[in-house]
MIKE-272305 format. One record per atom (N, C-alpha, C): x, y, z. Coordinates in steps of 0.05 Angstrom, whole numbers, m for minus. Example, Ala and Ser with C-alpha at 12.3 -4.5 7.8 and 13.67 -1.06 7.14 Angstrom:
2
{{264,m114,156}} {{246,m90,156}} {{264,m66,156}} {{257,m45,142}} {{273,m21,143}} {{258,1,157}} 
! end
This chain:
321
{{1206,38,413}} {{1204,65,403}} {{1212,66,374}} {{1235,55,366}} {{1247,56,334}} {{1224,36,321}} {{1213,22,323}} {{1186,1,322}} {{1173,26,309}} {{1162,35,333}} {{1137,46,320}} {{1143,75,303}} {{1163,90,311}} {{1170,98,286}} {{1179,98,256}} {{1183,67,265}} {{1195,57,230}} {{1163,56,208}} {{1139,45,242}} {{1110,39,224}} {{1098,59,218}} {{1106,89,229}} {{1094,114,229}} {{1106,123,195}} {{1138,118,197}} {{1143,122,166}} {{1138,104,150}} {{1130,78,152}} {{1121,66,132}} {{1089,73,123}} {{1078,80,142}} {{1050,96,143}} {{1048,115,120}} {{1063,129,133}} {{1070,161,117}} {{1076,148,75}} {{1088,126,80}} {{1096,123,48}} {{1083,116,40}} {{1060,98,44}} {{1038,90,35}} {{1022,108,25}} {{1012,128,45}} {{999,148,40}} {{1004,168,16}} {{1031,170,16}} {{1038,190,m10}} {{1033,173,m30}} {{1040,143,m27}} {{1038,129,m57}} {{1012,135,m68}} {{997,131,m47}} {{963,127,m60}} {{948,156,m60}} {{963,170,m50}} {{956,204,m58}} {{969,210,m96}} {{996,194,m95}} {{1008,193,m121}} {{989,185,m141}} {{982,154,m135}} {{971,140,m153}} {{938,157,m161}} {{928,169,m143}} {{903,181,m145}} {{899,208,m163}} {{928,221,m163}} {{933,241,m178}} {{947,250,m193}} {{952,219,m209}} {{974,211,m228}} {{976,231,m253}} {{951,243,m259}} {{958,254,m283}} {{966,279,m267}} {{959,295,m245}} {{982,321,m240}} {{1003,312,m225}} {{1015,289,m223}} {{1039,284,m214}} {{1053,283,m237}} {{1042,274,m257}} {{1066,277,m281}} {{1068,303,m298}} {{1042,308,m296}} {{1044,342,m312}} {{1057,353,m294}} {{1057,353,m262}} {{1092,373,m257}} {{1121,360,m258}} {{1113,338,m255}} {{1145,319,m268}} {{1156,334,m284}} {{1140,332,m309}} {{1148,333,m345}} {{1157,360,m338}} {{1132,382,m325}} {{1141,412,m326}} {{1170,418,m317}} {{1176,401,m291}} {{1195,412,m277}} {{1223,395,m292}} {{1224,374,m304}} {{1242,365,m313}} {{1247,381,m340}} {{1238,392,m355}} {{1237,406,m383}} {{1250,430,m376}} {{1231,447,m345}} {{1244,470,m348}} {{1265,480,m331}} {{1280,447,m313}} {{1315,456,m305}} {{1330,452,m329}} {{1330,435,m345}} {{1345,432,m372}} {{1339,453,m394}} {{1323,465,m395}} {{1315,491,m400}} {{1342,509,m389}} {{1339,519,m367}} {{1354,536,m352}} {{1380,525,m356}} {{1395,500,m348}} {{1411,498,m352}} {{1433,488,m382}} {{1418,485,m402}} {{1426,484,m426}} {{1414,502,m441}} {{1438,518,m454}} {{1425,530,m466}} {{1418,519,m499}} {{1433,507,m508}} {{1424,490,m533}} {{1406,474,m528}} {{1389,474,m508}} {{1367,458,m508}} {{1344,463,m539}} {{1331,441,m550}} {{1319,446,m567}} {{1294,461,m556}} {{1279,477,m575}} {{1251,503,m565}} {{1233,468,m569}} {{1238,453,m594}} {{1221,441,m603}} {{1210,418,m586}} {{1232,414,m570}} {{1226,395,m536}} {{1210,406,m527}} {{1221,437,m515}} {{1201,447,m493}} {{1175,453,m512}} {{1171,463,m531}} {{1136,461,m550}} {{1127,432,m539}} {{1137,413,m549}} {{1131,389,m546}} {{1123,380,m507}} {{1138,385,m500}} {{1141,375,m463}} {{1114,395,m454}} {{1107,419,m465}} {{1092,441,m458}} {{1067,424,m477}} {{1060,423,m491}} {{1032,402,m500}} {{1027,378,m482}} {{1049,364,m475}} {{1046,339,m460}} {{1035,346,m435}} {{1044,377,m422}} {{1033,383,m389}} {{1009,388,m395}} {{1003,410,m418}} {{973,420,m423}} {{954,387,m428}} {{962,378,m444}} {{949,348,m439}} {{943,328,m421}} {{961,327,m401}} {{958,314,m375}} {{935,331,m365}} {{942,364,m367}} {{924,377,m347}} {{891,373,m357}} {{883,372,m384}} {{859,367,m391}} {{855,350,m388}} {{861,322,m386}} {{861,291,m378}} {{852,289,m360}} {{873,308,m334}} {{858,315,m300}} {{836,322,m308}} {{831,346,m322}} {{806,356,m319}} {{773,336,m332}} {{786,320,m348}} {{756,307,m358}} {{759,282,m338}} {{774,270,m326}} {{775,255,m300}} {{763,267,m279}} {{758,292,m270}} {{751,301,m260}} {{717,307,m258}} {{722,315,m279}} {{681,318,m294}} {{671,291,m289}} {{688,266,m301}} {{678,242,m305}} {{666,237,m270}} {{688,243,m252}} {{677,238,m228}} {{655,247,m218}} {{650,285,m223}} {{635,291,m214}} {{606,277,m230}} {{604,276,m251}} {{584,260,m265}} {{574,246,m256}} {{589,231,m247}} {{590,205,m232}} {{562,206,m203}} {{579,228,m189}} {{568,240,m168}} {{545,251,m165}} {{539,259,m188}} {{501,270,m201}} {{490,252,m207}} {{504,234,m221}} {{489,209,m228}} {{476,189,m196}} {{491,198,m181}} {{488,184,m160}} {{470,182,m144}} {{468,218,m136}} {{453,226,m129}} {{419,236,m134}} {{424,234,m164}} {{404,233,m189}} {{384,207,m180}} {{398,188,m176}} {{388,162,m174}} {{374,165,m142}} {{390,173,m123}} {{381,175,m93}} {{355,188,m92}} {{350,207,m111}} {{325,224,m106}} {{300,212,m120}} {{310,190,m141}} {{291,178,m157}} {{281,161,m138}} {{293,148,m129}} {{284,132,m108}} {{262,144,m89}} {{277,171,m68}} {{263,179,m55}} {{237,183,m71}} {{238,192,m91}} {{208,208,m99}} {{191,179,m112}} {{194,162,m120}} {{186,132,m117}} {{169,127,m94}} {{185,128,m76}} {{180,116,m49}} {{155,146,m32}} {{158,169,m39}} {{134,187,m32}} {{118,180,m51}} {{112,175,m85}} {{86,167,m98}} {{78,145,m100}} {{83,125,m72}} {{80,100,m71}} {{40,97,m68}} {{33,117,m61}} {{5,127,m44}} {{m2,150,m70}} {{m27,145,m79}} {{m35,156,m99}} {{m69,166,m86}} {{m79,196,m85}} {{m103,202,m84}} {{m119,199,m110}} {{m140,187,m99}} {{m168,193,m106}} {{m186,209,m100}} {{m206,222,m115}} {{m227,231,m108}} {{m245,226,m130}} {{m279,233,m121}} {{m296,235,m134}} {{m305,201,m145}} {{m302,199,m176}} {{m313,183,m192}} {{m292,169,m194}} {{m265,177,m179}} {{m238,159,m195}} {{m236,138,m171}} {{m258,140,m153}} {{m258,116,m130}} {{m272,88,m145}} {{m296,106,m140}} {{m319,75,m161}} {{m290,61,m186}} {{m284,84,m207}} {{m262,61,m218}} {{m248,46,m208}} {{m232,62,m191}} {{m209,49,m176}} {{m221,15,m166}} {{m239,11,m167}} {{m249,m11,m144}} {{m262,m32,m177}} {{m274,m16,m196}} {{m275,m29,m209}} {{m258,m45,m228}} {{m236,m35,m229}} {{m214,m45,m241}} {{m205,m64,m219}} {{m200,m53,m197}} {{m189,m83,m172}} {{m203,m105,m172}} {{m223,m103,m181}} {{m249,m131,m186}} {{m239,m144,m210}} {{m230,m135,m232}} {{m226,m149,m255}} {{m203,m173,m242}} {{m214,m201,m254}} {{m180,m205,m257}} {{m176,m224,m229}} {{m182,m213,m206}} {{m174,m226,m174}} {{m183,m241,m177}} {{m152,m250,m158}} {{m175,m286,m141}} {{m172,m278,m112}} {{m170,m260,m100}} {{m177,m248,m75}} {{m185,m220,m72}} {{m198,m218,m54}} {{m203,m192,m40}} {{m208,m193,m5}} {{m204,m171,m1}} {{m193,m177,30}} {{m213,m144,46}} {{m227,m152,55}} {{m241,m123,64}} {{m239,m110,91}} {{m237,m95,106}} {{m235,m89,136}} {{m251,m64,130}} {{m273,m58,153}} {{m284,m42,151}} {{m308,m34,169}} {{m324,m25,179}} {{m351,m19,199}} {{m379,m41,192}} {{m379,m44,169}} {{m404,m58,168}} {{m414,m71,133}} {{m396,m66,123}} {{m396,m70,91}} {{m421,m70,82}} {{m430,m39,75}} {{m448,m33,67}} {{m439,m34,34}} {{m427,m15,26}} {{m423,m12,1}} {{m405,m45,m13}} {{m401,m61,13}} {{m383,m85,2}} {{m409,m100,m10}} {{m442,m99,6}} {{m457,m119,m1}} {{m468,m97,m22}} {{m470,m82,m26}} {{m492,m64,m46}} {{m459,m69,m78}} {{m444,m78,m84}} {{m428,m66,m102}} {{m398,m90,m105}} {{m389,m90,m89}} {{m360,m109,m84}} {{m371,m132,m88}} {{m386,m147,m71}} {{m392,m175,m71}} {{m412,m187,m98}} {{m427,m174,m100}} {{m450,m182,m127}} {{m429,m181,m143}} {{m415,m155,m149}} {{m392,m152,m177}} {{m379,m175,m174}} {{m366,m181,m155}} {{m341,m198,m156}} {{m345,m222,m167}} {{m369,m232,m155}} {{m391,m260,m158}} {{m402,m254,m187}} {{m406,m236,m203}} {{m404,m243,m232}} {{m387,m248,m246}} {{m370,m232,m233}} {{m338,m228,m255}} {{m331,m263,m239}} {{m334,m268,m226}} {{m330,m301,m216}} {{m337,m326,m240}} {{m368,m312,m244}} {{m385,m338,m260}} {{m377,m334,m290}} {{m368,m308,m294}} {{m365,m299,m321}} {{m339,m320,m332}} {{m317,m319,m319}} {{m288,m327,m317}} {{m285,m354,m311}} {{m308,m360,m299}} {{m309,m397,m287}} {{m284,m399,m265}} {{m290,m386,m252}} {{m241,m386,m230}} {{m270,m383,m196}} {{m242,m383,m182}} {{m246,m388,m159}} {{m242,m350,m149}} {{m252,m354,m125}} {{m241,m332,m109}} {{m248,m330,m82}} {{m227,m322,m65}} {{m231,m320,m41}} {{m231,m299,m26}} {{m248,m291,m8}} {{m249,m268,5}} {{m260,m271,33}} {{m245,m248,45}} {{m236,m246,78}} {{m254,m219,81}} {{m269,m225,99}} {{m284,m194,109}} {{m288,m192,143}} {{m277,m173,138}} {{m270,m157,181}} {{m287,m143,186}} {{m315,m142,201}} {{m329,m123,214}} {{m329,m125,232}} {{m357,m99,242}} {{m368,m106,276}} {{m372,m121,284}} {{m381,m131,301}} {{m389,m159,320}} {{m420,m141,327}} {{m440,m154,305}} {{m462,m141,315}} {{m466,m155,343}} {{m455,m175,358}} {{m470,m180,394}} {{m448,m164,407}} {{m437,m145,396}} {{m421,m132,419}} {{m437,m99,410}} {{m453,m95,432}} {{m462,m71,439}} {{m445,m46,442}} {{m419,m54,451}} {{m406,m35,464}} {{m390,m18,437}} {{m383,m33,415}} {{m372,m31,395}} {{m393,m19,371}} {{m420,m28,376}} {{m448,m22,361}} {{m443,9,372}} {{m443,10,388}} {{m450,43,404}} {{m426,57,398}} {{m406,53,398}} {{m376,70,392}} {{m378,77,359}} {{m394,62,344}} {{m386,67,320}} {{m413,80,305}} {{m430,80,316}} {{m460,97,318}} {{m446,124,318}} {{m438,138,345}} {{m425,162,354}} {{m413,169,335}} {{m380,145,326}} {{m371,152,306}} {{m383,176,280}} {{m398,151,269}} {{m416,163,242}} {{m431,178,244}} {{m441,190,272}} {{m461,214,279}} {{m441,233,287}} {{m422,226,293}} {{m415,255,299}} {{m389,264,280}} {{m384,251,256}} {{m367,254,241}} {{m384,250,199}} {{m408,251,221}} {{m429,245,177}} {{m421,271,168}} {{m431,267,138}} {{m443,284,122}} {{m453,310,145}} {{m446,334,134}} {{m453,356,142}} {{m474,365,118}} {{m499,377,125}} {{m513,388,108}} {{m525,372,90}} {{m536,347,102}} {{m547,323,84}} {{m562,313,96}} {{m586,323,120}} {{m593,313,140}} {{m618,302,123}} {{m628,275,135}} {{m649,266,121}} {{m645,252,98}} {{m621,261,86}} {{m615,238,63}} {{m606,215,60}} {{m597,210,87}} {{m583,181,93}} {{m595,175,124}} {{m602,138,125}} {{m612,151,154}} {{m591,158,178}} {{m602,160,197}} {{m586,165,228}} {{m567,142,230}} {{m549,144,244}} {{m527,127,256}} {{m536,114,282}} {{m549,97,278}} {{m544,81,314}} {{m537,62,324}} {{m542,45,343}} {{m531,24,354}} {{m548,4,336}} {{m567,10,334}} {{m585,m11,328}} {{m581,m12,293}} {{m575,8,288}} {{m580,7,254}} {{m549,m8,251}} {{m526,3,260}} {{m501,m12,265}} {{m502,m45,266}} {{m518,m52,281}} {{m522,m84,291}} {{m537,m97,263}} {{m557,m83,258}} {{m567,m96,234}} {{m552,m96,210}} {{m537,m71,205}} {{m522,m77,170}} {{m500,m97,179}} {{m488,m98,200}} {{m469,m121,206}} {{m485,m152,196}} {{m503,m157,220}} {{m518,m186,205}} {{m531,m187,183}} {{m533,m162,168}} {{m536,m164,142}} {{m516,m175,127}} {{m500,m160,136}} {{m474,m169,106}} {{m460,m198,120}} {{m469,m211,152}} {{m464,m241,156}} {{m482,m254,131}} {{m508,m251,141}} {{m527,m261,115}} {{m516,m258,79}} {{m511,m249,71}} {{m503,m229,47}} {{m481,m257,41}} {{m462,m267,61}} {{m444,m270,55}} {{m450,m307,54}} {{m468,m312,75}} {{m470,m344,69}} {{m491,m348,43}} {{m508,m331,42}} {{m523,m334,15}} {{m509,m341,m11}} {{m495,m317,m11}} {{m470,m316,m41}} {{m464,m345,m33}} {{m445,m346,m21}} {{m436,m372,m10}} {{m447,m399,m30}} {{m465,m400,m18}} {{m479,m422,m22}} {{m485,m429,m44}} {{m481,m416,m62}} {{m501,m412,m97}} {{m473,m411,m117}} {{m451,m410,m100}} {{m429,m408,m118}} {{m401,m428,m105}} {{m402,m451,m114}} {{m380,m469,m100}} {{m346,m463,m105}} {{m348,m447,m129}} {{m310,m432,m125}} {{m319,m403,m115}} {{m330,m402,m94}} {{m330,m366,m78}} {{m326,m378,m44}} {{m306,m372,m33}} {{m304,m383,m11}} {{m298,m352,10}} {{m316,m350,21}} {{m309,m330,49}} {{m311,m335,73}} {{m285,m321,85}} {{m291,m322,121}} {{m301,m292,130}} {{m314,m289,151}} {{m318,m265,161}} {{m312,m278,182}} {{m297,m251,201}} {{m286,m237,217}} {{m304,m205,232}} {{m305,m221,266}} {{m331,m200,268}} {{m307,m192,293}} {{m303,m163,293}} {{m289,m138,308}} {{m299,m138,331}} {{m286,m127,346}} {{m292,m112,371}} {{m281,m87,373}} {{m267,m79,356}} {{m255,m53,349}} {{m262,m37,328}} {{m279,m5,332}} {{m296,8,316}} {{m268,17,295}} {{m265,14,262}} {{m248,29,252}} {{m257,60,243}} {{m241,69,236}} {{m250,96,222}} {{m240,98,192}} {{m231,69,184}} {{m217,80,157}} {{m236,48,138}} {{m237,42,117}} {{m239,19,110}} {{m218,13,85}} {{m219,m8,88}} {{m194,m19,66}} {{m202,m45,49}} {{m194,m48,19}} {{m207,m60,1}} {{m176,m66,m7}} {{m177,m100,m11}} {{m144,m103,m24}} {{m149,m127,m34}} {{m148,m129,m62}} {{m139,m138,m76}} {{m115,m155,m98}} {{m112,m164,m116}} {{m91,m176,m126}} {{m71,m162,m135}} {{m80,m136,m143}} {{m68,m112,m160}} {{m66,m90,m142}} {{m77,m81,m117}} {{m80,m54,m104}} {{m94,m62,m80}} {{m87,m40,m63}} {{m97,m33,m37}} {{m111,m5,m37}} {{m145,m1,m27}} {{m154,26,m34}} {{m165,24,m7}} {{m166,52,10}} {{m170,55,33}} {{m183,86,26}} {{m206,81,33}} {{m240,98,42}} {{m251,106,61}} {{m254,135,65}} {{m271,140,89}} {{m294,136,82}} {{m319,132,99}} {{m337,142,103}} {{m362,166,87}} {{m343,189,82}} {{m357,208,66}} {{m343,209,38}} {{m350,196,21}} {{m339,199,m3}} {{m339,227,m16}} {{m339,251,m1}} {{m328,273,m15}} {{m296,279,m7}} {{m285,251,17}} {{m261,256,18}} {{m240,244,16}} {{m209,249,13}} {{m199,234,0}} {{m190,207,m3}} {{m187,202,m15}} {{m181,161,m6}} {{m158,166,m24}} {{m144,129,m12}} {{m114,132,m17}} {{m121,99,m40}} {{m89,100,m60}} {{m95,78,m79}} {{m62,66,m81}} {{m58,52,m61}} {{m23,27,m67}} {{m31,8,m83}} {{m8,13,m101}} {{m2,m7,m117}} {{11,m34,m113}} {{m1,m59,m119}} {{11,m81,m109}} {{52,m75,m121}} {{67,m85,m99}} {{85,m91,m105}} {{111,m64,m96}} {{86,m44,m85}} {{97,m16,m63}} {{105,m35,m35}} {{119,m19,m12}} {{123,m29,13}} {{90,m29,36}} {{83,m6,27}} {{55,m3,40}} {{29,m26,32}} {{35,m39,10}} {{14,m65,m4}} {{22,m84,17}} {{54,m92,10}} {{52,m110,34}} {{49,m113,70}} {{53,m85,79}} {{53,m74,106}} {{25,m78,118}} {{13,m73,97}} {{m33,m75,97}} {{m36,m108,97}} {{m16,m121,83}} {{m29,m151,86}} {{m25,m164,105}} {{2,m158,114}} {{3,m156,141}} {{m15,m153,170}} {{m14,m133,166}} {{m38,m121,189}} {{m65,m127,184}} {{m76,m121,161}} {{m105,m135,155}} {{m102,m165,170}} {{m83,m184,161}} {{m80,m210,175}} {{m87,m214,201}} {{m66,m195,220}} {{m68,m196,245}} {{m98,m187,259}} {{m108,m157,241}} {{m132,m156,251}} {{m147,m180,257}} {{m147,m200,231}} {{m170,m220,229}} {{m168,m236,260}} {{m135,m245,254}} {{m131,m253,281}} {{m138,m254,302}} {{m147,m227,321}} {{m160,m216,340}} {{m188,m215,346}} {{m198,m229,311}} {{m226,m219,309}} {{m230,m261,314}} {{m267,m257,312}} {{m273,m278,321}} {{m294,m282,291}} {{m277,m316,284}} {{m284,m325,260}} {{m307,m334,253}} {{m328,m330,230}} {{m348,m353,233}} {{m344,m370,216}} {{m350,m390,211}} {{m353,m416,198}} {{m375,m422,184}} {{m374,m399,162}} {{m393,m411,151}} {{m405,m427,128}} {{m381,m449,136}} {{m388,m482,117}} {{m415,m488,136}} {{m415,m487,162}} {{m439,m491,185}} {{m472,m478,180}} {{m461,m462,161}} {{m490,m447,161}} {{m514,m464,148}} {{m542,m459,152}} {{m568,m478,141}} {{m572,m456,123}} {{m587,m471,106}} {{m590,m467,73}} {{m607,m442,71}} {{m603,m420,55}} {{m619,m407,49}} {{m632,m405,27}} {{m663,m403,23}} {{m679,m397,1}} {{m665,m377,m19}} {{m664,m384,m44}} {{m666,m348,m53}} {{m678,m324,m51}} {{m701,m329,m35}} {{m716,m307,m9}} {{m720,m317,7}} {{m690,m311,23}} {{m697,m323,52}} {{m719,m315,66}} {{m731,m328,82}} {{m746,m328,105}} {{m740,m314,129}} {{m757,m300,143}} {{m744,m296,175}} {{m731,m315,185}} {{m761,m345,190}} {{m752,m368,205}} {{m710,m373,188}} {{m708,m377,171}} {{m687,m386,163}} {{m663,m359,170}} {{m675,m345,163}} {{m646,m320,174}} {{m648,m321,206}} {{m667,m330,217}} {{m654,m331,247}} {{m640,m356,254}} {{m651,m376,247}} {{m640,m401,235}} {{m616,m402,235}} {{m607,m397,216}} {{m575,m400,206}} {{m558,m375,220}} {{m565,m358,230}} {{m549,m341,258}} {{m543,m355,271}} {{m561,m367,285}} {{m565,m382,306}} {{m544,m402,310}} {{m543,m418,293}} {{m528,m433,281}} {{m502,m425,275}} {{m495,m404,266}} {{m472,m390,264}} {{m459,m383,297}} {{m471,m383,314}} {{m464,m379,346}} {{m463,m347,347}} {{m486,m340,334}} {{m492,m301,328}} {{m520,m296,330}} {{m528,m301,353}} {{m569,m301,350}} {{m578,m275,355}} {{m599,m268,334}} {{m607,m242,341}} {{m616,m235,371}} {{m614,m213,374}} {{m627,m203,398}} {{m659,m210,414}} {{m671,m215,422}} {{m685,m222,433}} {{m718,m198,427}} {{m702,m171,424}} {{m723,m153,423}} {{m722,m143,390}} {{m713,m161,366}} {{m717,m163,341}} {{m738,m175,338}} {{m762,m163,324}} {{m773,m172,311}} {{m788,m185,296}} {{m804,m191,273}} {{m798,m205,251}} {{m798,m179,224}} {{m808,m161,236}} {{m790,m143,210}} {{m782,m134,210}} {{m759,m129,241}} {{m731,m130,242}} {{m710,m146,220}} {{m718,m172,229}} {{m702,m197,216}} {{m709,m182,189}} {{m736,m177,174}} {{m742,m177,147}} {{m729,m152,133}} {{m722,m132,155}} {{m706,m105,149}} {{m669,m119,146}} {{m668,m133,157}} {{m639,m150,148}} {{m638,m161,123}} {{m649,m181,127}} {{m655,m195,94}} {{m654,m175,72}} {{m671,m149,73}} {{m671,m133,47}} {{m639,m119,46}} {{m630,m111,70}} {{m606,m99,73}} {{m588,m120,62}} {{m583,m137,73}} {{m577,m163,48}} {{m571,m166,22}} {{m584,m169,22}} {{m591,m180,m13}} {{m607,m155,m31}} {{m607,m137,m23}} {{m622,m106,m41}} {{m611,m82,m26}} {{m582,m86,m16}} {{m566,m70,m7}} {{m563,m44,m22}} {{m568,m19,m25}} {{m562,12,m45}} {{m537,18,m43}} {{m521,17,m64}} {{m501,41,m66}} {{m498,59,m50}} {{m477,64,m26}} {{m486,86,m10}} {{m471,114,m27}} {{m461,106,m43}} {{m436,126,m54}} {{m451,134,m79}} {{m483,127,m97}} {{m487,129,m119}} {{m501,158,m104}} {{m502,177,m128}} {{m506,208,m126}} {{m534,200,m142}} 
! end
């Protein structure tokens, strides 16, 4: 019992010390006060010129407290100053686009890379715009580059048909006739288009190396990532798309996941593919499918096949006004 009361008062002294030490300058401005003004009271020959003097020394401690005080709170703004910079950092990590500031956005991500990384429904606008660009800015620079592209799986029907619906029942409103219909079948073909699209380039350029990655999962968003940025596009370019900057948390979170997508998806190999003309042939674009372990359908064609080939290699801007 005397134990733990001896530690309860040694407790207690601690505590006042460091309450002392914390508020040293008004522990001594009432010191000085209170020592000046019993000798005060009790002498009367005390000098006035002490207490003037002892009375500047309290008013000076007390302003001392006081800019000790500011200094802290300063401190405390400063702190918190900093906490919100952060926060607001970390919300303009994701920058909108619209309109014409997309086409830049993508054209600037082309300068410069030695990757690009695509996930998306069918890379239409990747073969009409991304890939030709990239493959100049390639030959121009004499450098290598590598690029990863994630679509449909044009032999999966089930996924052809989910993403038909998709784009029909989510197109352009009030544009009927200007783009064609969404279907399973038109789905299946821009997919082995942009397979074709991709061993052609291929082939004609020995530092351009791509894998494609064919989905079984319809997306609704597409994503373009590069060395510098990550830009993510719907569909109807009258709406908004997003622009991360390499070196945000969300740049690396996408390389991430783009990865894993590929993962899931089923790779082709196309070091395997047979040679294509610079106008390919049917015989050769079924050819080199085939070969790829991706054979067209049975009820294609030959100007089916020849409706691929142009989708191919004379792919349109779907985004040019």
């Amino acid at each position: 019992m005397t134990r733990n009361s001896s530690q309860s008062s040694g407790r207690r002294l601690e505590d006042r010390i460091a309450w002392a030490v914390r508020n040293a300058d008004g522990v001594v401005a009432i010191g000085v006060a209170l020592v000046i003004g019993v000798l005060d009271i009790l002498d009367d020959n005390f000098d006035n010129n002490i207490v003037s003097g002892a009375t500047l020394l309290v008013l000076a401690a007390l302003v001392y407290g006081s800019l000790t005080e500011r200094r802290r709170r300063m401190a405390d703004i400063r702190g918190a100053t900093e906490g919100t910079s952060r926060a607001i950092e970390d919300l303009a990590m994701v920058r909108t686009l619209a309109g014409a500031e997309v086409g830049l956005a993508h054209e600037k991500a082309r300068r410069n890379t030695t990757r690009w990384v695509f996930k998306g429904g069918t890379g239409t606008y990747l073969r009409a715009v991304t890939l030709p660009e990239c493959v100049e800015e390639v030959k121009r620079q004499r450098r290598s580059l590598s690029m990863k592209i994630d679509i449909l799986n044009p032999a999966d029907d089930r996924v052809c048909a989910a993403y038909a619906r998709f784009r029909h029942t989510f197109g352009r409103q009030g544009e009927a006739g200007a783009y064609p219909e969404w279907t399973a079948e038109r789905t299946r073909k821009e997919s082995y288009a942009t397979v074709l699209a991709a061993a052609w380039h291929r082939q004609r350029l020995d530092t351009l190396e791509i894998d494609v990655h064919l989905s079984s999962v319809a997306p609704t968003l597409r994503f373009d990532l590069s060395d510098t940025c990550l830009i993510i596009t719907q569909d109807d370019p009258r709406r908004v798309s997003l622009y991360v900057e390499r070196g945000r948390p969300l740049y690396d979170y996408y390389v991430t996941e783009l990865h894993q997508s590929r993962e899931q998806a089923v790779k082709l190999d196309l070091r395997e593919a047979t040679p294509l003309s610079d106008e390919p042939t049917v015989d050769e674009a079924r050819r080199l499918l085939d070969r790829l372990g991706l054979p067209l359908p049975t009820s294609f064609t030959d100007r089916d096949v020849g409706d691929i080939i142009d989708r191919a290699l004379r792919a349109e801007d779907p985004y040019r006004r």
